[in-house]
Structures are given as structure tokens and as C-alpha cells.
C-alpha positions as CSV (number, residue, x, y, z in Angstrom):
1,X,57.4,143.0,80.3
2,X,56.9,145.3,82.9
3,X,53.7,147.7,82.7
4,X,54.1,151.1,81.0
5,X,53.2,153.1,84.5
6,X,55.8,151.3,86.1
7,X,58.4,152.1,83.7
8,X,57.6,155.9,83.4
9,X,57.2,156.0,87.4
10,X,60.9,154.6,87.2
11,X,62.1,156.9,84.9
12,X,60.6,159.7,86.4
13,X,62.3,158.5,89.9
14,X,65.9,158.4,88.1
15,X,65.5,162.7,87.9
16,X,65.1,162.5,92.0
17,X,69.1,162.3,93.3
18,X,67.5,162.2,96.7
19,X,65.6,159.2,95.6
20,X,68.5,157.2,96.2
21,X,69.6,158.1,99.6
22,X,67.6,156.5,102.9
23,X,67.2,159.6,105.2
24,X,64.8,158.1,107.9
25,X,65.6,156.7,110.8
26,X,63.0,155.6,112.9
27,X,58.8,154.6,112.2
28,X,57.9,158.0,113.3
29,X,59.4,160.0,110.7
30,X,58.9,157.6,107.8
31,X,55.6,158.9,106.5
32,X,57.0,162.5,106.5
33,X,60.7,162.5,105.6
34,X,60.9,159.7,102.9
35,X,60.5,160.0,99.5
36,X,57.5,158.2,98.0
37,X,57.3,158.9,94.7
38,X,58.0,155.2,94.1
39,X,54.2,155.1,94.7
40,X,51.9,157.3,92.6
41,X,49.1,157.8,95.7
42,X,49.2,157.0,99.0
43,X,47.4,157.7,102.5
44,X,49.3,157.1,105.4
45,X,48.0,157.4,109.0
46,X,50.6,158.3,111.7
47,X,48.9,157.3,115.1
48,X,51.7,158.3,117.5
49,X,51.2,162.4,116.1
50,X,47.1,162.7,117.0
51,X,46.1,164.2,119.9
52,X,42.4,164.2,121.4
53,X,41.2,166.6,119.8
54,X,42.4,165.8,116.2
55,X,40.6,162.6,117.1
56,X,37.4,164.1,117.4
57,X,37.8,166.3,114.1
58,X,38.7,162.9,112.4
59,X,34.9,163.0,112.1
60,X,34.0,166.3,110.9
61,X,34.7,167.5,107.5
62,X,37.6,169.1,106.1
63,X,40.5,168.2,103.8
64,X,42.2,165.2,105.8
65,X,45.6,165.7,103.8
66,X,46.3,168.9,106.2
67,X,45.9,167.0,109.3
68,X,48.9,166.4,111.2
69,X,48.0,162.8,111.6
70,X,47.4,162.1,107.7
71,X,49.7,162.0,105.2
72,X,48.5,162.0,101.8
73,X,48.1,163.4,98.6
74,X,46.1,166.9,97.9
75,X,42.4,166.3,97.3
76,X,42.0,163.8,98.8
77,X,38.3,161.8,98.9
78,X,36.8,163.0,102.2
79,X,33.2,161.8,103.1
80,X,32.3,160.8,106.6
81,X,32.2,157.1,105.6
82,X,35.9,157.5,104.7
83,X,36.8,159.5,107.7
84,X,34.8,157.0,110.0
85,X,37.0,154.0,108.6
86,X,39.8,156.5,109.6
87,X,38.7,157.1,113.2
88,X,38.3,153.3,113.9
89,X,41.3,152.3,112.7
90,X,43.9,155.0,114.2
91,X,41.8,154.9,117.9
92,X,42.2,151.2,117.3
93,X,46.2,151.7,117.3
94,X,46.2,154.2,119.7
95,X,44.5,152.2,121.9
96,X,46.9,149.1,121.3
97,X,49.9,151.7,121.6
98,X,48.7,152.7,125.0
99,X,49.2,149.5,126.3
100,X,52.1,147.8,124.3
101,X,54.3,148.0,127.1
102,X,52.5,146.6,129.7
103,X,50.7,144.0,127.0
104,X,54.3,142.7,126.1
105,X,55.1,142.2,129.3
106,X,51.8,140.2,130.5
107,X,52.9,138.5,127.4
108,X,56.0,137.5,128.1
109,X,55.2,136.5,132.0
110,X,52.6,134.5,130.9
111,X,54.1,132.4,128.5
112,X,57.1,132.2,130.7
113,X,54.7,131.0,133.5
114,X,52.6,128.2,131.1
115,X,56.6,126.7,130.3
116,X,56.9,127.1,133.9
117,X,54.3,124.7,134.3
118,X,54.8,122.2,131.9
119,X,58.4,122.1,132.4
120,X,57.5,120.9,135.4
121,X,55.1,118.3,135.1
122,X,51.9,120.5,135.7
123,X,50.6,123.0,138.0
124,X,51.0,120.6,141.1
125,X,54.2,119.3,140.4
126,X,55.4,123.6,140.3
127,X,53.8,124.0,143.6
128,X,55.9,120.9,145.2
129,X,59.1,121.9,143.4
130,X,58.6,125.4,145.0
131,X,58.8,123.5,148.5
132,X,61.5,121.6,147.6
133,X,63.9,124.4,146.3
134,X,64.1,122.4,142.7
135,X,62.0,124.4,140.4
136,X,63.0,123.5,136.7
137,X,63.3,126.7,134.9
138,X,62.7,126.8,130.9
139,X,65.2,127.6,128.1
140,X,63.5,130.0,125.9
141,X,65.8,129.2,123.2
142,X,65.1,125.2,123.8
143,X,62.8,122.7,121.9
144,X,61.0,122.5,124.4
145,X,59.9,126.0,124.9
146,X,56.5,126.6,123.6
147,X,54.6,130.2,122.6
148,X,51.7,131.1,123.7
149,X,49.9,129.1,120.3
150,X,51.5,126.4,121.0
151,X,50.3,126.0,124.3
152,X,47.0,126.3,122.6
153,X,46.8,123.9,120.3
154,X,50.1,121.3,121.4
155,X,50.0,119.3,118.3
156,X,53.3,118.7,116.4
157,X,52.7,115.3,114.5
158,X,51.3,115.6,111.4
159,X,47.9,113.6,110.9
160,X,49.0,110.5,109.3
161,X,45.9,109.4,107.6
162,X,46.7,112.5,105.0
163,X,49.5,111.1,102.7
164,X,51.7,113.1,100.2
165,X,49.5,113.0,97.2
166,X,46.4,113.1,99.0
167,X,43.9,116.2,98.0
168,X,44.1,117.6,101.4
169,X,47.7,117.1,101.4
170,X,49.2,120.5,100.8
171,X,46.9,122.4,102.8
172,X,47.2,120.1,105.9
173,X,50.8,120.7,105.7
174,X,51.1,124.0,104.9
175,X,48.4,124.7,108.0
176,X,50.8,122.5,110.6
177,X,54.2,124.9,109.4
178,X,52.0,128.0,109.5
179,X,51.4,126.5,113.6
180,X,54.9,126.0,114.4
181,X,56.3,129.2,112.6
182,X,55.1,130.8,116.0
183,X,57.6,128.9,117.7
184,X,61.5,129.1,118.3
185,X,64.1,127.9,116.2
186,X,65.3,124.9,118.1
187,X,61.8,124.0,118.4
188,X,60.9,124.1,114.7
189,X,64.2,122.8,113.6
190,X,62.9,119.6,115.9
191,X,59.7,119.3,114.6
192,X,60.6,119.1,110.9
193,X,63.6,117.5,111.1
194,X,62.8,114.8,114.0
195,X,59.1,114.4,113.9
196,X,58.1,115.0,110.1
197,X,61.4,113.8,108.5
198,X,61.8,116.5,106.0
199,X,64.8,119.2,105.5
200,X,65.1,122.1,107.8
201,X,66.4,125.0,105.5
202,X,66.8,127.5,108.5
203,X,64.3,129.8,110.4
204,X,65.1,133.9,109.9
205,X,64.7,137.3,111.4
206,X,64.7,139.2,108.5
207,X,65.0,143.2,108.5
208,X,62.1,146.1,108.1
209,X,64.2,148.9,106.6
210,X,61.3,151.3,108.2
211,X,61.5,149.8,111.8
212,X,64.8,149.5,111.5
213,X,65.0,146.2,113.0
214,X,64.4,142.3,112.9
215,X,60.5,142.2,112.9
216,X,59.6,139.8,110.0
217,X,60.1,136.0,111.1
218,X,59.7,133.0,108.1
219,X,61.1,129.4,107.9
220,X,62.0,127.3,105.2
221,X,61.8,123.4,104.6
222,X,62.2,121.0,102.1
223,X,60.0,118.1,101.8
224,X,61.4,115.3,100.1
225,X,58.6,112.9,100.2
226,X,58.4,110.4,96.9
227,X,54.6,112.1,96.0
228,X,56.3,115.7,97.0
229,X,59.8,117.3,96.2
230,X,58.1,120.5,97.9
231,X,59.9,123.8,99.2
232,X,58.0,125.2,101.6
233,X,58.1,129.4,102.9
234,X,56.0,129.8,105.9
235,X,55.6,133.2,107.0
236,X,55.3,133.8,111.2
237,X,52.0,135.5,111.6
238,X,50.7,138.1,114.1
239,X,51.9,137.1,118.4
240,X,48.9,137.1,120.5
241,X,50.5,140.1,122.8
242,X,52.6,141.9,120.1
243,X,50.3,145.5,119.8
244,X,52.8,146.5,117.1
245,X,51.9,143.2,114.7
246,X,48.2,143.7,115.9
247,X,48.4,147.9,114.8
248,X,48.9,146.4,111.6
249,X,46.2,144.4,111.4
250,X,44.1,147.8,112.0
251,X,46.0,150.1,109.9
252,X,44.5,151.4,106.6
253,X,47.5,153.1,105.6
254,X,48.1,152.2,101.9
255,X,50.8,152.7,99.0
256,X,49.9,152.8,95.1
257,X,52.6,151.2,93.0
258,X,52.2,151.4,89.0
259,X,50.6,148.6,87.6
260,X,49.5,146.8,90.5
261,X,47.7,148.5,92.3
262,X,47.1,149.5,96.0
263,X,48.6,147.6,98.9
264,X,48.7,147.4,102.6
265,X,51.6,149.8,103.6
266,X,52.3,147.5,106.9
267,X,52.7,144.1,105.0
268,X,54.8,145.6,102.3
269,X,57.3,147.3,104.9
270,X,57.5,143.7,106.5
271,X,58.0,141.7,103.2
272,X,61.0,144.3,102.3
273,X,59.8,147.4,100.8
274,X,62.5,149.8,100.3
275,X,62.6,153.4,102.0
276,X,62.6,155.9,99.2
277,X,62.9,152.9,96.2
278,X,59.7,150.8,97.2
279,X,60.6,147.6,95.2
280,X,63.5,147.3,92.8
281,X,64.5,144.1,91.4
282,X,67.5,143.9,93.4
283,X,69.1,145.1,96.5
284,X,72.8,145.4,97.2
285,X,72.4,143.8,100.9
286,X,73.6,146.1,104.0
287,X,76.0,143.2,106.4
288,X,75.0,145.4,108.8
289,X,71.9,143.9,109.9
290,X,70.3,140.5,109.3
291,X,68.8,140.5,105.1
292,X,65.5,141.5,104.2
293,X,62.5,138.6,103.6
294,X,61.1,139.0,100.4
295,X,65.3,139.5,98.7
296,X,66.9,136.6,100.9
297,X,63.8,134.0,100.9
298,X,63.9,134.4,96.5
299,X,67.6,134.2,96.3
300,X,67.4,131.0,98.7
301,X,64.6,129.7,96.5
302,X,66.8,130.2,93.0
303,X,69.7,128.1,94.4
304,X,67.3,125.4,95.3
305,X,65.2,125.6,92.2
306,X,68.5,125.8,89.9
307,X,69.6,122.9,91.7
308,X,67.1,120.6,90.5
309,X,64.9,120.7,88.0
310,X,62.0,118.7,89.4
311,X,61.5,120.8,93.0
312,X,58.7,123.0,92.9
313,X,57.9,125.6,96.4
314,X,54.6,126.8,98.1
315,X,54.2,129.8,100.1
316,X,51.9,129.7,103.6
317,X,51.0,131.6,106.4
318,X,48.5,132.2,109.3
319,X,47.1,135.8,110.5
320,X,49.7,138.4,109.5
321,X,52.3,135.6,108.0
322,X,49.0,135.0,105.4
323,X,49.4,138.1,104.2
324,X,52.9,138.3,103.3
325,X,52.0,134.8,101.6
326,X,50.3,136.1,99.0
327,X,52.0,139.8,98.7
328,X,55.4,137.3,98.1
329,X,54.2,136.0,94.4
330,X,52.7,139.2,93.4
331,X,56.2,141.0,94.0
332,X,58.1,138.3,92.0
333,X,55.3,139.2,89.4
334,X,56.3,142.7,89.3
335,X,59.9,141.7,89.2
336,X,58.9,139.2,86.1
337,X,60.4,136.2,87.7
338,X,58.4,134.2,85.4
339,X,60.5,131.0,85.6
340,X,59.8,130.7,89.8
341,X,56.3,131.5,89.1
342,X,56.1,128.6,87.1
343,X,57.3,125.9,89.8
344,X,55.4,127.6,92.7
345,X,53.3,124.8,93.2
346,X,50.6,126.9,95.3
347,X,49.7,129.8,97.9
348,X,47.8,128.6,101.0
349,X,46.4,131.5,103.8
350,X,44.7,130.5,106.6
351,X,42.9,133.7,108.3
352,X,44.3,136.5,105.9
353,X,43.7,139.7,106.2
354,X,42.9,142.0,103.0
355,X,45.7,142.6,101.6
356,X,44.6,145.4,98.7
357,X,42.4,147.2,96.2
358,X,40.2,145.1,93.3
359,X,43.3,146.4,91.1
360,X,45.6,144.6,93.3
361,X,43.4,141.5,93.5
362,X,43.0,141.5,89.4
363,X,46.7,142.1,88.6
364,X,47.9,139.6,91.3
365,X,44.9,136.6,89.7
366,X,45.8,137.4,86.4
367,X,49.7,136.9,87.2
368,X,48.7,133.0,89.2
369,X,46.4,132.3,86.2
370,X,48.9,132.4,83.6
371,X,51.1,130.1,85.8
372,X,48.5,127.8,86.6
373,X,48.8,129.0,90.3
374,X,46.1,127.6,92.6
375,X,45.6,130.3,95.7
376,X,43.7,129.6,98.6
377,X,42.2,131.8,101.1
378,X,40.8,129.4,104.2
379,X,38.8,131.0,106.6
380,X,36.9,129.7,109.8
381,X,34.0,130.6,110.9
382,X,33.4,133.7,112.6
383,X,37.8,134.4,112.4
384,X,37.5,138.2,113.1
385,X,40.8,138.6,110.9
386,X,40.0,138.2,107.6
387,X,37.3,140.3,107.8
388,X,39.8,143.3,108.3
389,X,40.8,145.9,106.9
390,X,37.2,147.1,106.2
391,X,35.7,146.3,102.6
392,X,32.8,148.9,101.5
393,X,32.3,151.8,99.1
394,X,34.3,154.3,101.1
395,X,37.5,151.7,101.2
396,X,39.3,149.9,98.8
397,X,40.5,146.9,100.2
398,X,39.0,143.9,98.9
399,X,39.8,139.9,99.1
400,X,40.6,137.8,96.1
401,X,41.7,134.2,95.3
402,X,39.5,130.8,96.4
403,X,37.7,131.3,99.7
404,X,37.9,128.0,101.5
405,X,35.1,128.8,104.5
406,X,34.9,126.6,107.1
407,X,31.7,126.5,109.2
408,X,32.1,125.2,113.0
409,X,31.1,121.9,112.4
410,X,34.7,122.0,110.0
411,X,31.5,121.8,106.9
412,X,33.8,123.5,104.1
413,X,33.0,124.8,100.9
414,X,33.8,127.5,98.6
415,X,32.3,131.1,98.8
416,X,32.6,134.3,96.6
417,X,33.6,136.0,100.3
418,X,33.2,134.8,104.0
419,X,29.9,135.6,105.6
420,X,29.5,138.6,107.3
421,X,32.8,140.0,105.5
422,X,33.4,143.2,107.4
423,X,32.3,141.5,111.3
424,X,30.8,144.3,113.1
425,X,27.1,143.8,111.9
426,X,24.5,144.1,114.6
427,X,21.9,141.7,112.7
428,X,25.4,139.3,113.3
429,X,25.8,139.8,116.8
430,X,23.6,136.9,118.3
431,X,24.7,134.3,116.3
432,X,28.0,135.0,116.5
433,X,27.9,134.7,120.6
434,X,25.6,131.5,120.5
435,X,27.9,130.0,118.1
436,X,30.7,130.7,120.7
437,X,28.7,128.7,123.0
438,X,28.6,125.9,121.0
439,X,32.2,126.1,120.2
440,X,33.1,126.2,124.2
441,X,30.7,123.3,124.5
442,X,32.2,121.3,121.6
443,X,35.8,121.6,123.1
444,X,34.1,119.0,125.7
445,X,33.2,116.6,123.1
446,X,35.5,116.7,120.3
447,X,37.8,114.5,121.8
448,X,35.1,111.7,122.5
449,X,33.9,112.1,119.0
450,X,37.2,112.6,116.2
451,X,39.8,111.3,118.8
452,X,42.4,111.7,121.7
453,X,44.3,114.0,119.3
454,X,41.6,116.5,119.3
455,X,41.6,117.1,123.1
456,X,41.3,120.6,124.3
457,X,43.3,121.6,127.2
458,X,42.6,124.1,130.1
459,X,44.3,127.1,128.2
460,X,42.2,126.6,125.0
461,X,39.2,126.6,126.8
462,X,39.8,129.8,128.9
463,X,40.5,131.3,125.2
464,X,37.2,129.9,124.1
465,X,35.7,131.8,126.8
466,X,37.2,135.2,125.2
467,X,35.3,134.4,122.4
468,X,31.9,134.9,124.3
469,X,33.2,138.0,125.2
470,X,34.6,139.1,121.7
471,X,33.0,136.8,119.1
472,X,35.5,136.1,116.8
473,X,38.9,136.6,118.8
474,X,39.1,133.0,119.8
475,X,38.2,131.5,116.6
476,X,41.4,133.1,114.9
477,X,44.1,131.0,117.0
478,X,45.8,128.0,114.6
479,X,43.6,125.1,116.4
480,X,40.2,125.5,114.1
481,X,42.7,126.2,111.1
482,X,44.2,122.7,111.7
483,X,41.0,121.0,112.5
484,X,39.4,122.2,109.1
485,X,42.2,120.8,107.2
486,X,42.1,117.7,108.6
487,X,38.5,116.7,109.2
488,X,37.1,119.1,106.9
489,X,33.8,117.4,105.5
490,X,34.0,118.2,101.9
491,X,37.3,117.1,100.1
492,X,36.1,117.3,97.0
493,X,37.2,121.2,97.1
494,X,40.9,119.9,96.9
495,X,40.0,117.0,94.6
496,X,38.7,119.5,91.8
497,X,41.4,122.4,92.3
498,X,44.6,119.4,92.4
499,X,43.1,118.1,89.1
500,X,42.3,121.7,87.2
501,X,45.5,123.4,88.8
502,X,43.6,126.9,89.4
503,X,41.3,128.1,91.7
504,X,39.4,130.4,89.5
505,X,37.8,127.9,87.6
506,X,34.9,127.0,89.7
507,X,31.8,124.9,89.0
508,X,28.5,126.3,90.1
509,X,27.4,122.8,92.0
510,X,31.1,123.7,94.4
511,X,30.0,127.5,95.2
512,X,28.4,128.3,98.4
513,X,26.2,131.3,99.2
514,X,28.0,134.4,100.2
515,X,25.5,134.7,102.9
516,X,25.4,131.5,104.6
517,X,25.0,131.0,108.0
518,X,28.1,130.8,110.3
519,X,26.6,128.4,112.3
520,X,24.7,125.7,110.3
């Protein structure tokens, strides 16, 4: 049944005639023209209307819900904790705003120049080609095209020593699609269909109704292995030069929806909130523009489930795409889609960001619990993502779920939260750049000691270099995630969770201390 608040916020919502009608048409005017009563609260910060000087009163007191950047209801909690959080988070996105354009377009040239490369044959090889008049120039829509992470971390094989029915199984997989999602179709559809031998189900661009355009980017395969008749939804996560995906990230803007809780306003708007109806059960689809992620990817799922009786589905994601991960099966609990609840066979995030409040957190564990839903929540190292948005008193947003944490010696265990949860600690600052060092000076060695696979390129190492500079940065890109999974030193995690089927339940002798060291 759904929860009492819900129902009265609907029937509430049914005396509202404009309720019904979409009236906003671009990002801008979203937070002041569209009608949110679908929410009972809400704060939402619009970056793109502060000036200077509203930056500066950010930290002085005064009731936020009359700035012009702030849109909110009346009264507001306004201490200078709060209204610090604030000021970090929209200079953040202004800052990233400033230079989107010319950020998208180092991007683009960049990438475009690393496919230059490796199209053809190497750096050298480009140079003589130039001389010769026969430079090969890359298809971005080709197989062969790589992003920017995939130039990273090149691997496409899975790691054959990890079998279907193995403990590590699931996440190993779910870690190597939440890699690729970064790439282009032609290139995925190769991968899964040529190289891992499973059923390519198609790779989307599906709609935000508040950006009014294709944003959102998931694909969908069917693994047909005899241990494993496995659907799996991989949400894309957050492009290395994309300032929009990365304002997300930063943003603290936040809806309230009865009898969840509060949530994330940017991932909700990329699953497929509504404008003015936030999430009804169903949707009559616009053929105007390409469908909307969280309503195609669960109408795709029922045909498949219906089909056959035996086929269960896992959702995954890295960075941004972890978020939507788990925000997918708390939606289908809202909608009470009980019977797809019970065949989702898990949620695996690899460097999630929060996602929202402790309500949020308790409504979406009590919801996996009764399914028997196992949720984990990996993080390496010093990963600056998941420790964002902030988590303390003035906030709400908090993580939930089994934390999988992953020193840099790939040492996992569980933890009630990753180490150093909100990053910018001072006492943390030392330890975080020496264990940079060592994680530039392993990408010498890790080759000679797990194996040719584990060889890190040129590009990898430059980005290791960043993460002298920012601590944290460089250990968010896929390569770590994919290393944890598959030489991660303690299987036993997966061995207890595949055998109990939930992640709450943990023994004492599994946990880890909260404050352990990042560098052990």
C-alpha cells in the first residue's frame, strides 16, 4: 500500500488544475515557474541568478528563502553552518559554469586527439602519417572510438579467473558494464556481444523533462550464462569534462516526497522526475523526444521478466550512474512494484554519491530488506565522490546500504561509512597526498606484481599525477573500481552476503572501523 502522506499529498495535488500542465521550458525557470507541490519541502539553489554580491551575503544571516538565488519554503533553517554548505556548493557550480564551454571543448579536442593517436599506431606513427599525407582519422560513432575512461583504464575482457557463480562474480561484472557505459554504442554493443558473449538489449539517451533534452545515458544486457540468467541496467555516470554532470555532483538542491523522504533534486530530474507531477506510476510517453529512463528501462524490464520466469536483473553504476542505481529501486518501491522487487537480484554502486536524508536511507533499506535485496556501496580509497554532498548536523544527506571500502592495497572490508566521510579534513590532508605518492609509484609496479593486464599507460599516470595535486580526483576514475573487484583481498565479504542474501545483516568479526586509515 502506498504511505498515507503520499496519498493525501495526491489528493491534495488533484484540486491544483495547473498541476497538470508543464509550463517550463528551460533549467533556468524550473525552480521558479513549476509547480512543486508534488513535494511537501524543498530547497533549491539556482546558480546561474547569484551575483557577487549575493555570494558574499550567502554568509551572513538573514532568511535565505528571500534570496533571489534560493528557492524554498518560508522559515527556512538558517545558521551559518547551513549557509556555509550553501556558499561552497553554488561557488562550486558557478565556478564549473564559468568554464563549461571552454571545458567541453578541451574535452572534446582531447579525446579526439588520444583516438588520434591510437588510431594511428601511437604518437610516432601520427607524426609520420602527418608527413605522409595519410593521417587515419577516428569515427566517433565506431567501436573503436574510445572516451576519455577508456583510454584510462583500456580493459574490455572480463577477468576470466572470476566465473558466473563465483562470490565476486556480480560485482566484477557489474564494475566492467559500469566502465564501458562511458563509451559509444557501437563500442558497447561490441564488447558485450563479441568479447563477453552475452545479449546486447540496446544502449539509450533517455530524456530530462527539466533540461529538456537527452542527458541521461543507461544500457541494458542480458547475461545468459548457465550459473546466471542476469539482466543487467548500468547507468552512464559523470564525463570527466561535462561541468553540467559535475554541478550535480555539488548541488545540494533537494525535493521532499511523502513517505520517502528527501532526495537529490539533480539525480531525480535525470532518472525521470516529472515537471509539476514529480513521480506518478505512469506516464503517457511524448514521441516527441526520445522516453524517459526510469519509465522505459521498467517497461523493458516487465517484458523481459514476464517472459520468463527464472530471469532475475541487477542495477549498477559508477560516479553519477551510481546514484541513479540506487534511486531506480526506491522509485519502483514507491510505485509498489513488488513483483520486480522480488527478482532484482542486487544493487552494485561503485563511487556513489549521497543520494538523500536518513529518512530516505531507512525507507529505501526497509523496502530491499523485505525483498531480500543485497545493496552495495563500494568505495576506494580516498574517491573524493562519495564523500559528497556534505554529511553533518547542518545537512541532511547521508549514505546507507553495505559500504564495501577498499584501501589502496585493494585490502577490502566492510565499514559503517568510508573514512574521512566528508574529504576536506585538514588532520587528512597529509595522508591523503603521501598515499597519492604511493599510488603514482604503484602504477610502476603493479604490472610486475598481479600481471600484464594491470599495466598502466602514459595517460593513467599523468592522471595519477592530478591526484597529488587534488587528493582524491584521480582515485575516482573506473581503474581502482575494477582492480578492487578483482584482486580485492578479502572475498569473504561476498561469500557471507551471496549466502545470507542481504547486506544488513552483518557479523561483528566482518565490520571494519569507521576510522581506519586510508592508507594501511
Amino acid at each position: 500500500m502506498a504511505s498515507k502522506g503520499y496519498v493525501e499529498a495526491r489528493k491534495k495535488l488533484s484540486y491544483h488544475p495547473t498541476f497538470f500542465f508543464p509550463f517550463c521550458n528551460n533549467l533556468a525557470m524550473t525552480t521558479t515557474k513549476c509547480n512543486k507541490e508534488f513535494s511537501i519541502d524543498y530547497m533549491l539553489l539556482k546558480h546561474e541568478k547569484l551575483s557577487f554580491y549575493e555570494l558574499i551575503r550567502i554568509l551572513f544571516p538573514g532568511g535565505i528563502e528571500k534570496r533571489a538565488f534560493v528557492d524554498c519554503q518560508e522559515g527556512a533553517e538558517s545558521n551559518f553552518e547551513r549557509r556555509w554548505i550553501i556558499f561552497i556548493s553554488i561557488l562550486a557550480q558557478k565556478l564549473l559554469q564559468f568554464v563549461a564551454k571552454p571545458l567541453s571543448w578541451f574535452g572534446s579536442a582531447f579525446e579526439m586527439g588520444l583516438n588520434l593517436s591510437s588510431t594511428n599506431g601511437g604518437f610516432g606513427m601520427l607524426l609520420l602519417n602527418c608527413l605522409r599525407g595519410k593521417i587515419q582519422w577516428p569515427d566517433k560513432t565506431s567501436p573503436t572510438f574510445s572516451s576519455i575512461c577508456g583510454h584510462l583504464d583500456k580493459r574490455v575482457e572480463l577477468d576470466k579467473s572470476i566465473e558466473p557463480g563465483d562470490s565476486k562474480y556480480y560485482a566484477a561484472l557489474s564494475m566492467m558494464c559500469a566502465k564501458i557505459a562511458y563509451e559509444n554504442k557501437a563500442y558497447i554493443k561490441t564488447t558485450v556481444e563479441d568479447r563477453w558473449k552475452m545479449e546486447f538489449l540496446g544502449s539509450f539517451d533517455f530524456w530530462n523533462d527539466y533540461q529538456d533534452k537527452a542527458t541521461t545515458q543507461a544500457f541494458i544486457l542480458h547475461d545468459k550464462n548457465v550459473d546466471s540468467d542476469t539482466i543487467v541496467v548500468t547507468f552512464r555516470g559523470t564525463e570527466a569534462f561535462d561541468a553540467d554532470a559535475w554541478c550535480t555532483d555539488f548541488d545540494i538542491s533537494w525535493y521532499e516526497i511523502p513517505g520517502v523522504g528527501k532526495i537529490h533534486e539533480g539525480f531525480m530530474k535525470a532518472l525521470g522526475l516529472q515537471k509539476n507531477l514529480g513521480w506518478p506510476k505512469d506516464i503517457k510517453q511524448d514521441d516527441s523526444h526520445p522516453p524517459v529512463a526510469y519509465y522505459a528501462i521498467r517497461k523493458m524490464l516487465r517484458e523481459r521478466l514476464q517472459a520468463n520466469g527464472e530471469t532475475k536483473f541487477l542495477v549498477t553504476g559508477h560516479s553519477l550512474g551510481a546514484a541513479l542505481a540506487i534511486l531506480f529501486p526506491a522509485v519502483l518501491a514507491l510505485h509498489e512494484e513488488t513483483w520486480m522487487l522480488k527478482r532484482l537480484r542486487g544493487v552494485y554502486s561503485f563511487g556513489q554519491p549521497r543520494v538523500g536524508d536518513q529518512k530516505f536511507g531507512e525507507f529505501t533499506t526497509k523496502k530491499l530488506k523485505e525483498h531480500n535485496i543485497p545493496y552495495f556501496r563500494f568505495v576506494y580509497c580516498n574517491d573524493l565522490v562519495p564523500r559528497l554532498p556534505y554529511d553533518d548536523k547542518a545537512l541532511m544527506f547521508k549514505h546507507f546500504g553495505t559500504c564495501v571500502y577498499y584501501n589502496s592495497f585493494y585490502e577490502g572490508k566492510i565499514v559503517a561509512e568510508e573514512p574521512n566521510k566528508n574529504y576536506f579534513s585538514p588532520l587528512m590532508a597529509i595522508p591523503k597526498t603521501l598515499n597519492a605518492v604511493w599510488e603514482l609509484i604503484r602504477s610502476f609496479i603493479i604490472a610486475h606484481l598481479k600481471g600484464k593486464e594491470y599495466t598502466e599507460g602514459w595517460f593513467l599516470r599523468a592522471y595519477r599525477v592530478l591526484g597529488l595535486i587534488v587528493p582524491g580526483v584521480s582515485a575516482h576514475g573506473p581503474q581502482d573500481y575494477v582492480n578492487s573487484t578483482r584482486l580485492g583481498s578479502d572475498p569473504q565479504l561476498y561469500c557471507f552476503h551471496t549466502k545470507s542474501q542481504h547486506s544488513n545483516n552483518v557479523p561483528e568479526s566482518l565490520l571494519g572501523s569507521e576510522n581506519s586509515s586510508s592508507l594501511v
